[in-house]
RODO-2510 file (C-alpha; in nm, 4 decimals, decimal comma):
residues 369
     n   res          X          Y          Z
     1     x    -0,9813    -8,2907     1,3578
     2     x    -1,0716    -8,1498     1,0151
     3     x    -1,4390    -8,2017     0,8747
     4     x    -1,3547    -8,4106     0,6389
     5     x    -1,0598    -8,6544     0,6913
     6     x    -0,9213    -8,7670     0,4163
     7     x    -0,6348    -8,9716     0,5621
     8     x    -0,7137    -9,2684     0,3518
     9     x    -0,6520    -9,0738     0,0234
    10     x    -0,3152    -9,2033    -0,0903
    11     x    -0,1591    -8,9695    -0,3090
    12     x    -0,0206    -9,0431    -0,6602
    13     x     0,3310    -9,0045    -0,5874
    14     x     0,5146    -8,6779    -0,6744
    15     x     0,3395    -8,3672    -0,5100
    16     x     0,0526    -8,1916    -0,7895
    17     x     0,0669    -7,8635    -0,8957
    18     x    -0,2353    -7,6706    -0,8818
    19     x    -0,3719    -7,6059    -1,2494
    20     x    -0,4271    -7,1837    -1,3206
    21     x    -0,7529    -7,0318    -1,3722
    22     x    -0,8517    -6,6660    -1,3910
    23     x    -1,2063    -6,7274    -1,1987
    24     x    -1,1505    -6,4396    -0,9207
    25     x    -1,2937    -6,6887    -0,6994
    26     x    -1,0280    -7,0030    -0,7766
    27     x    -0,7444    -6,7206    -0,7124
    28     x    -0,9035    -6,6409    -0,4161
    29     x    -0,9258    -7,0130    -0,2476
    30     x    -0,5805    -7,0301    -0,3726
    31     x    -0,4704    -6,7814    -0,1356
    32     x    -0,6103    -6,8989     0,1241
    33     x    -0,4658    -7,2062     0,0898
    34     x    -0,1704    -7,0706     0,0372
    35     x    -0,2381    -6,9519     0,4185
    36     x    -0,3738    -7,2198     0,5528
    37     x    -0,2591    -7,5636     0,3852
    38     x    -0,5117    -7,7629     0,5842
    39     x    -0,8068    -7,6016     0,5559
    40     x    -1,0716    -7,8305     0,3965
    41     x    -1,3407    -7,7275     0,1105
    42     x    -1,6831    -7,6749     0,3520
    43     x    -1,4454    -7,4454     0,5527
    44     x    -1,2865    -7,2277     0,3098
    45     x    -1,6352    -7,2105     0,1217
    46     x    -1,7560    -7,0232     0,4609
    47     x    -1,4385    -6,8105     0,5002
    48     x    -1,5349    -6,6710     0,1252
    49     x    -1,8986    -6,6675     0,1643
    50     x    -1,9975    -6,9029    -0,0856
    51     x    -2,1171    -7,2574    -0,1200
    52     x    -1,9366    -7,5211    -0,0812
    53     x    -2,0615    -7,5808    -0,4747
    54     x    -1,9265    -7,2859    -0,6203
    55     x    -1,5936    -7,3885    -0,4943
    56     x    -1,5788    -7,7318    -0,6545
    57     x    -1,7029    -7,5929    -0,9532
    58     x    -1,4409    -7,3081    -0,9866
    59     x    -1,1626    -7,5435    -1,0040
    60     x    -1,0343    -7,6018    -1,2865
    61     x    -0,9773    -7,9558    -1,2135
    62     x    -1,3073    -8,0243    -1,1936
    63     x    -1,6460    -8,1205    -1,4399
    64     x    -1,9738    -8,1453    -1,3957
    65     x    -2,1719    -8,5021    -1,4178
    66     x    -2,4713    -8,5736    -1,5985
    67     x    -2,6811    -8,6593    -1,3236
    68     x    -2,7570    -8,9902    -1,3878
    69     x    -2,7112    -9,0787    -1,0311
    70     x    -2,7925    -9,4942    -1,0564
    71     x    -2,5588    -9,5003    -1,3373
    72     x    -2,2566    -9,3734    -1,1783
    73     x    -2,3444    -9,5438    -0,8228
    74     x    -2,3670    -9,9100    -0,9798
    75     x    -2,0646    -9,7641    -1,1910
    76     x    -1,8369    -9,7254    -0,8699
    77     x    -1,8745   -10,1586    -0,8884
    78     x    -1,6302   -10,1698    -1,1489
    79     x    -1,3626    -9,9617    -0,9468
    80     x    -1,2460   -10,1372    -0,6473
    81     x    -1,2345   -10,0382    -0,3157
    82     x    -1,3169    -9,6223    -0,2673
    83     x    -1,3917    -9,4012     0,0556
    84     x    -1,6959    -9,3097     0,0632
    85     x    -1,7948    -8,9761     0,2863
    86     x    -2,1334    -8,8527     0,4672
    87     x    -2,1574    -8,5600     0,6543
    88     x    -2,3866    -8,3472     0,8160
    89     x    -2,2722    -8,0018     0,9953
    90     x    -2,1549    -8,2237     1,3216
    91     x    -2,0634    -8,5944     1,2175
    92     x    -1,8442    -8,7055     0,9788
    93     x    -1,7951    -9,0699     0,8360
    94     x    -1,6055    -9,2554     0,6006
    95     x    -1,5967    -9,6340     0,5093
    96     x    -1,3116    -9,7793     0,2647
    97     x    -1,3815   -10,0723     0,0546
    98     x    -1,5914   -10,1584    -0,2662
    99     x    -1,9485   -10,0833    -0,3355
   100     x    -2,1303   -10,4130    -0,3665
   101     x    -2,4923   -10,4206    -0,4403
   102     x    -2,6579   -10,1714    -0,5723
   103     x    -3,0847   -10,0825    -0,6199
   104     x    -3,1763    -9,7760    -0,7288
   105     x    -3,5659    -9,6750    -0,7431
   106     x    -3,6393    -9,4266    -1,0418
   107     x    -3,9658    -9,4221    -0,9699
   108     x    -3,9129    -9,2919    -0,6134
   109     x    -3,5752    -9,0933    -0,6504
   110     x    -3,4448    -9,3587    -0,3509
   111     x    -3,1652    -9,5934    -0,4193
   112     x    -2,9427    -9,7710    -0,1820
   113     x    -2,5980    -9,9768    -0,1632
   114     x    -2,5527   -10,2409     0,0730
   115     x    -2,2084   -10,4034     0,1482
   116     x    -1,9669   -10,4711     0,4545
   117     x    -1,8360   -10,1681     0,3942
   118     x    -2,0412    -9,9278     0,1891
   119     x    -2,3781    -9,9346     0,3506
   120     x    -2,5466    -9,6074     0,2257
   121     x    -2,9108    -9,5043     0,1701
   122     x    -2,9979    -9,2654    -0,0876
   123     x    -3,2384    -8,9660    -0,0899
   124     x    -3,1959    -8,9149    -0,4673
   125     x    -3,4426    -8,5746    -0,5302
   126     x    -3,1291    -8,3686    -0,3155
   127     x    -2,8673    -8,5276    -0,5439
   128     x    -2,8696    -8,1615    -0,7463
   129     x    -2,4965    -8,1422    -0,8574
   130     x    -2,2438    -8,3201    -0,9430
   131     x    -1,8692    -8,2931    -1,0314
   132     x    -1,5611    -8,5364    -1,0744
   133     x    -1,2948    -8,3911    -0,9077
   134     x    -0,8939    -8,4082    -0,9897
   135     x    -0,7702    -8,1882    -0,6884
   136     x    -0,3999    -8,0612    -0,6531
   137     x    -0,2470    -8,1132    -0,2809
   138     x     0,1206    -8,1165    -0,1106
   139     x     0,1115    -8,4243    -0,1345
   140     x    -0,0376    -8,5653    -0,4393
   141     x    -0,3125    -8,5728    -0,6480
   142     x    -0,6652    -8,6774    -0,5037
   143     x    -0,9493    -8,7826    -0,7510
   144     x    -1,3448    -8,7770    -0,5987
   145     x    -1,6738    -8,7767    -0,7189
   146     x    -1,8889    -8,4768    -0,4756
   147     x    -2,2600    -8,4477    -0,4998
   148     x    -2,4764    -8,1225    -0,4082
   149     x    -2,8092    -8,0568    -0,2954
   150     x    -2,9876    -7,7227    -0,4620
   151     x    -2,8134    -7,5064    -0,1812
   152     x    -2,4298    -7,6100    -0,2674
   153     x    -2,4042    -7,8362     0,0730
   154     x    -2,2383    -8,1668     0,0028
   155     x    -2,4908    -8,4461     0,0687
   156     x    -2,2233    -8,7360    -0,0401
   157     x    -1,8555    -8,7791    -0,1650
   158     x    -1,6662    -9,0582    -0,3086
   159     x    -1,2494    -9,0690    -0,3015
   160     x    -1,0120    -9,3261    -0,4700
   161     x    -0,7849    -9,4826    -0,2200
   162     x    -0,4623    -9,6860    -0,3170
   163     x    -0,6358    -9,9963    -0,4433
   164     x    -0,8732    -9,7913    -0,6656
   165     x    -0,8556    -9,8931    -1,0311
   166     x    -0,7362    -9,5400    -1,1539
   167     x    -0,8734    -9,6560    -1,5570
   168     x    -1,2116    -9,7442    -1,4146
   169     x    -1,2791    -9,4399    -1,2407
   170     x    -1,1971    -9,2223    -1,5248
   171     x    -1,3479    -9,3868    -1,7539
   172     x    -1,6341    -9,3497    -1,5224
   173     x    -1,6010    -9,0172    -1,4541
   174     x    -1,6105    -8,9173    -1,8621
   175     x    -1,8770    -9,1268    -1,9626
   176     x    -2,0855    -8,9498    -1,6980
   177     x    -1,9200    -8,5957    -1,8495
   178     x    -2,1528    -8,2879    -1,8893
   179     x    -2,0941    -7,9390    -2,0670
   180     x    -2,0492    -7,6563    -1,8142
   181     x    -2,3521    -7,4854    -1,6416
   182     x    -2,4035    -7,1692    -1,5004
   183     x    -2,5015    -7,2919    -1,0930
   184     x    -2,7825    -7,0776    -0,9372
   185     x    -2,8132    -7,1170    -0,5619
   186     x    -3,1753    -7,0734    -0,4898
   187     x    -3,2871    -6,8263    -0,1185
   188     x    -3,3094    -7,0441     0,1621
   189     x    -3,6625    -7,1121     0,2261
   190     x    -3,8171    -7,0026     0,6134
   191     x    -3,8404    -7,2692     0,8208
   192     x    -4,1731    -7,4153     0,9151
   193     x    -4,2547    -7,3116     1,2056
   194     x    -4,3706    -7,6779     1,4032
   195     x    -4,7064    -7,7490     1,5397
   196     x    -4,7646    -7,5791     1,8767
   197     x    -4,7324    -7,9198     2,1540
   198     x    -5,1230    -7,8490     2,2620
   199     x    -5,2509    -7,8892     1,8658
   200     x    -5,0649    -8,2947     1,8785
   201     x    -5,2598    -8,5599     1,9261
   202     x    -5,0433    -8,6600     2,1643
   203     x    -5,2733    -8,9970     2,2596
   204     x    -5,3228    -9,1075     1,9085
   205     x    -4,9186    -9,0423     1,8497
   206     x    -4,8232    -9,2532     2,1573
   207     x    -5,0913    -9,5180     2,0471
   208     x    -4,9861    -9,5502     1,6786
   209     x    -4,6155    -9,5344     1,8043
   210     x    -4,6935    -9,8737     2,0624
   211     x    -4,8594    -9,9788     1,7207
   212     x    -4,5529    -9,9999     1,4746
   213     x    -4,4369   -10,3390     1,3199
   214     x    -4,1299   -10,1726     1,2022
   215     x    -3,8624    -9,8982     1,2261
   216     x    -3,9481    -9,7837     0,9242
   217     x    -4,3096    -9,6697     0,9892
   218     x    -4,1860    -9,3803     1,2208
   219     x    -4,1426    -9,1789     0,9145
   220     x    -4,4819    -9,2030     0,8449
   221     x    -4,6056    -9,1892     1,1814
   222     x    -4,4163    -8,8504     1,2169
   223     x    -4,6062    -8,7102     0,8826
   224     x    -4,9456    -8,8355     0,9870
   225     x    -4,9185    -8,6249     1,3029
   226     x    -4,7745    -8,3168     1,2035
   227     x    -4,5235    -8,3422     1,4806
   228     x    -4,1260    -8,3175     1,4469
   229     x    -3,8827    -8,5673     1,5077
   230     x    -3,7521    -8,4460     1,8409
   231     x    -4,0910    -8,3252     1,9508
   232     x    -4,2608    -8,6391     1,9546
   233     x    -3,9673    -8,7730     2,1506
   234     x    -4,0778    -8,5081     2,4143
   235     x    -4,4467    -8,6072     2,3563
   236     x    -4,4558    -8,9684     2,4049
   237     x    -4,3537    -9,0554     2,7289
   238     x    -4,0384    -9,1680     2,9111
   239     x    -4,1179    -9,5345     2,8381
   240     x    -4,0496    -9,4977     2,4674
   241     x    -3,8376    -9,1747     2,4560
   242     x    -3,5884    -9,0507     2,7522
   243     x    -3,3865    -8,7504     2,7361
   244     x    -2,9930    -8,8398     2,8606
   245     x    -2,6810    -8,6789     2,8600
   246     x    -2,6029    -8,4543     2,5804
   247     x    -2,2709    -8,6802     2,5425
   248     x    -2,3760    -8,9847     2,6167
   249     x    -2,2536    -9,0729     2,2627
   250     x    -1,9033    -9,1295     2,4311
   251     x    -1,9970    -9,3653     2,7058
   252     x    -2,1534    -9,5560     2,4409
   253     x    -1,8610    -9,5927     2,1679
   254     x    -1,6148    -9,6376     2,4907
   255     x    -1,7747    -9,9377     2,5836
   256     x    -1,8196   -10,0691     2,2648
   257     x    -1,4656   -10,0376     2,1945
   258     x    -1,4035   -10,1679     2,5175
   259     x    -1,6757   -10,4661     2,5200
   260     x    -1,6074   -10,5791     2,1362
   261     x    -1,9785   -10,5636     2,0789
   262     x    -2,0801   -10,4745     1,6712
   263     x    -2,3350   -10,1791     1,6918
   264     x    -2,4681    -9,9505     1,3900
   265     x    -2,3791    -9,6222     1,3480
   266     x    -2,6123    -9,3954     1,1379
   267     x    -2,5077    -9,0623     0,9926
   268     x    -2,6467    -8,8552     0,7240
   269     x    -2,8281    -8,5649     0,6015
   270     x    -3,1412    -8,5418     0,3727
   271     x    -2,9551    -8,6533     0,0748
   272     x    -2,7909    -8,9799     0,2088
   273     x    -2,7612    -9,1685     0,5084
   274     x    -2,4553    -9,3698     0,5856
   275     x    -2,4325    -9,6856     0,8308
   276     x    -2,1096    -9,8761     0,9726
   277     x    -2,2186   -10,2001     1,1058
   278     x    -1,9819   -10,3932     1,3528
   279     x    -1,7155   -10,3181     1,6521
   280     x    -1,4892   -10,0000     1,6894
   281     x    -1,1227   -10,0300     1,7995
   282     x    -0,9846    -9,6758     1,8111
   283     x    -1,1528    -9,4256     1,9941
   284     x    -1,0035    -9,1126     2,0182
   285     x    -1,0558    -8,7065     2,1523
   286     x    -0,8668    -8,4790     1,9583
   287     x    -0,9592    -8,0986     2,0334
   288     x    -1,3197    -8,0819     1,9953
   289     x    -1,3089    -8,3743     1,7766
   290     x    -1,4827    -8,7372     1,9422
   291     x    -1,3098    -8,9955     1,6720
   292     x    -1,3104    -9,3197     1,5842
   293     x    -1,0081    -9,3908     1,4045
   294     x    -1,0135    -9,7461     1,2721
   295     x    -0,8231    -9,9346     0,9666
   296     x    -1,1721    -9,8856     0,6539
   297     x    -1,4089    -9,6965     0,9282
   298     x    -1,3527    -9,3510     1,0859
   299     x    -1,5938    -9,1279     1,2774
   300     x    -1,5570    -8,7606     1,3271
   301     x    -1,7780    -8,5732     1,5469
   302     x    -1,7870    -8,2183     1,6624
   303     x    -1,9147    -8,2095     2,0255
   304     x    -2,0371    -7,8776     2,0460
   305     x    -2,2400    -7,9647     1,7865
   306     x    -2,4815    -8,2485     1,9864
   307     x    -2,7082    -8,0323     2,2072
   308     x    -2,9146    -8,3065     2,3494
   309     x    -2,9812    -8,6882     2,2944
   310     x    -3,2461    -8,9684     2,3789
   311     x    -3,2993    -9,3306     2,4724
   312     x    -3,5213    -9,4446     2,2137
   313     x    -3,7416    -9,7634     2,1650
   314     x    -3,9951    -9,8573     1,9096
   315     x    -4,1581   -10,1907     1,8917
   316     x    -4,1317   -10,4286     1,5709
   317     x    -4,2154   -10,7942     1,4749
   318     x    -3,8726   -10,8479     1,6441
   319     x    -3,9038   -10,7189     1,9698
   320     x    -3,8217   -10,3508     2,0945
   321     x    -3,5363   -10,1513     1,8913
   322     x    -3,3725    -9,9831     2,1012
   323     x    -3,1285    -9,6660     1,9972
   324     x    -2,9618    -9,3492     2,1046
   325     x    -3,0517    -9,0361     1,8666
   326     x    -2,8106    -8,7135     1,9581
   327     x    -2,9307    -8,3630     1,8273
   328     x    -2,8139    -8,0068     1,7076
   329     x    -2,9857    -7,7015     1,8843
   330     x    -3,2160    -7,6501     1,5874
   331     x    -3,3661    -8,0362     1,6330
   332     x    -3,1529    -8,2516     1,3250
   333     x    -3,0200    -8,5674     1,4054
   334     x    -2,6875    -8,5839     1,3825
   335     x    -2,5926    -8,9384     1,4625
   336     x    -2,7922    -9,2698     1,5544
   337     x    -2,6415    -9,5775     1,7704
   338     x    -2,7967    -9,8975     1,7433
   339     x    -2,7221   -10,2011     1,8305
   340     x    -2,6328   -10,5121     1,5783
   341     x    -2,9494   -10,7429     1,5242
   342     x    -2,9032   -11,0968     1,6145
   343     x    -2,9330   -11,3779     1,3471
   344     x    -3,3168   -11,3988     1,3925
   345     x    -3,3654   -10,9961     1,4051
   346     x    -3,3971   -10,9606     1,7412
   347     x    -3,1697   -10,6858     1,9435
   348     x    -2,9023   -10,7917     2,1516
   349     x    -2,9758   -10,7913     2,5309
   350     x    -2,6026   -10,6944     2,5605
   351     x    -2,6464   -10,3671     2,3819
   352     x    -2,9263   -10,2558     2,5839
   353     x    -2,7056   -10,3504     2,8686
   354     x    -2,4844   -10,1386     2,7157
   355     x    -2,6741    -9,8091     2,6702
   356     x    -2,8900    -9,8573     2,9520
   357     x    -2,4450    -9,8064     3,1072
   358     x    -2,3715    -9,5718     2,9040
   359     x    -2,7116    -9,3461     2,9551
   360     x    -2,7827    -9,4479     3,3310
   361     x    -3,1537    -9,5484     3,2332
   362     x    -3,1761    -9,8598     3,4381
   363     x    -3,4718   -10,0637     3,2442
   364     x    -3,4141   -10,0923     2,8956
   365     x    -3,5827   -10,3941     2,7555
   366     x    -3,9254   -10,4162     2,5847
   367     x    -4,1860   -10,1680     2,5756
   368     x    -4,4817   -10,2464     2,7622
   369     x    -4,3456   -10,5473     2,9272
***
């Protein structure tokens, strides 16, 4: 399954023919298209040793955006439905349909959309580049709107689809124009090394973690002890975090499909973070590739990238959340499953039925009951 899908871009009829350019970098992509048809953007980026940036930005069909990020997402409004694309290295989504509401936070570089379909949160200090994108393929011509973080990775894309109002979006796309820039990729910084396990407070962490109102104040609870997001799932105990089966993501979407129950699926990197809220229909293996492959909603995940996952709960106003969080090797979340709240807020005792299945953890209700 390629990294990023783009089966829901409908062409414009007649096949495109790739515009010329004399960048020695274009003419090399070009041949290795030429090679291998298929081959998606991230990919061929790696196979030339570049960013994923530098290839966008060498074609010809493309031009840079201003960077007025709220501008051009409460722009997308006026445009109809569009797929719109998060990724990280392992898990790929995409949801069709328009963007809806939109709030975007200046003052804290956050923003988000929230729709039926487009449900995205956004981390607005990694949105770095930007380019509208007129790409020539086989079969047609594909427009999209790709955003970079300082290193070149793609932290969100936007395609037209069929229903796309093709005057809206380029209208969009020029008022948002920009002159040409030279792109400098910064070094990657060293990692941080974490906090060694015996320097946690790991009593004041498991005390402030039975203390939360909300989801939300895990973020902060993670800065306040100096403690990484996997690591305090080792630290806090087996009543609040429980390591499972590496692919216990499958179990999970399997009997969702299977049950009809909605869930939330969370995927994103530090740039944006995209959610698909209700049932899945179409769950599929292809390769290495763990898909869901529904009408406006498709998943893509490479397994070999989820090293580990966990049962996790945290306790709110609600009641306990309870979710599973699978992992990369290095420690980044890759993908979170929740379960759809109920009218009042509350989470459904059928999806911790349904995890406490899929995982084999046989008590999963509230924490410290």
């Amino acid at each position: 399954m390629p990294h990023d899908s783009l089966t829901h871009i409908a062409p414009d009829g007649a096949a495109a023919t790739a515009p010329t350019s004399d960048d020695p970098l274009w003419q090399r992509w070009q041949a290795l298209r030429a090679e291998h048809p298929h081959l998606h953007a991230r990919d061929a980026a790696a196979r030339l040793g570049v960013s994923e940036l530098e290839l966008v930005a060498c074609n010809p069909g493309s031009h840079r955006l201003d960077g007025d990020w709220g501008a051009v997402i409460a722009g997308l409004r006026e445009v109809g439905p569009v797929l719109a694309l998060t990724r990280n290295h392992g898990v790929v989504i995409e949801k069709t349909g328009p963007v809806e509401d939109v709030d975007i936070y200046p003052e804290h570089q956050m923003g988000q959309v929230v729709g039926e379909h487009v449900d995205l949160r956004l981390f607005l200090r990694h949105w770095v580049h930007g380019y509208a994108v007129s790409d020539a393929t086989p079969s047609g011509r594909r427009e999209s709107l790709q955003v970079f973080d300082a290193a070149g990775v793609a932290v969100h894309k936007v395609h037209c689809v069929k229903a796309t109002n093709p005057a809206g979006w380029a209208a969009l796309m020029d008022t948002h124009a920009a002159a040409p820039s030279a792109i400098e990729i910064p070094a990657p910084e060293p990692p941080t090394a974490p906090t060694p396990d015996a320097d946690i407070d790991t009593a004041g962490l498991r005390a402030a973690w039975l203390g939360m109102s909300s989801t939300h104040d895990f973020f902060g609870l993670l800065r306040r002890f100096g403690v990484e997001r996997r690591q305090a799932l080792r630290l806090a105990g087996a009543d609040l975090a429980q390591q499972v089966a590496a692919n216990s993501y499958r179990p999970v979407l399997e009997l969702a499909r299977d049950s009809g129950l909605p869930i939330m699926l969370f995927v994103g990197n530090h740039g944006c973070v995209q959610i698909h809220t209700g049932p899945v229909h179409r769950v599929e293996t292809v390769g290495q590739w763990f898909n869901v492959l529904d009408p406006d909603f498709n998943l893509h995940l490479w397994q070999p990238a989820v090293t580990d996952a966990w049962l996790v709960r945290k306790p709110t106003e609600r009641g306990t959340v309870t979710s599973l969080e699978c992992y990369d090797d290095a420690g980044e979340m890759l993908l979170q499953c929740f379960g759809k709240r109920q009218d009042d807020g509350s989470e459904s005792p059928h999806w911790r039925e349904l995890v406490g299945l899929a995982t084999g953890v046989e008590d999963v209700g509230e924490v410290g009951a």
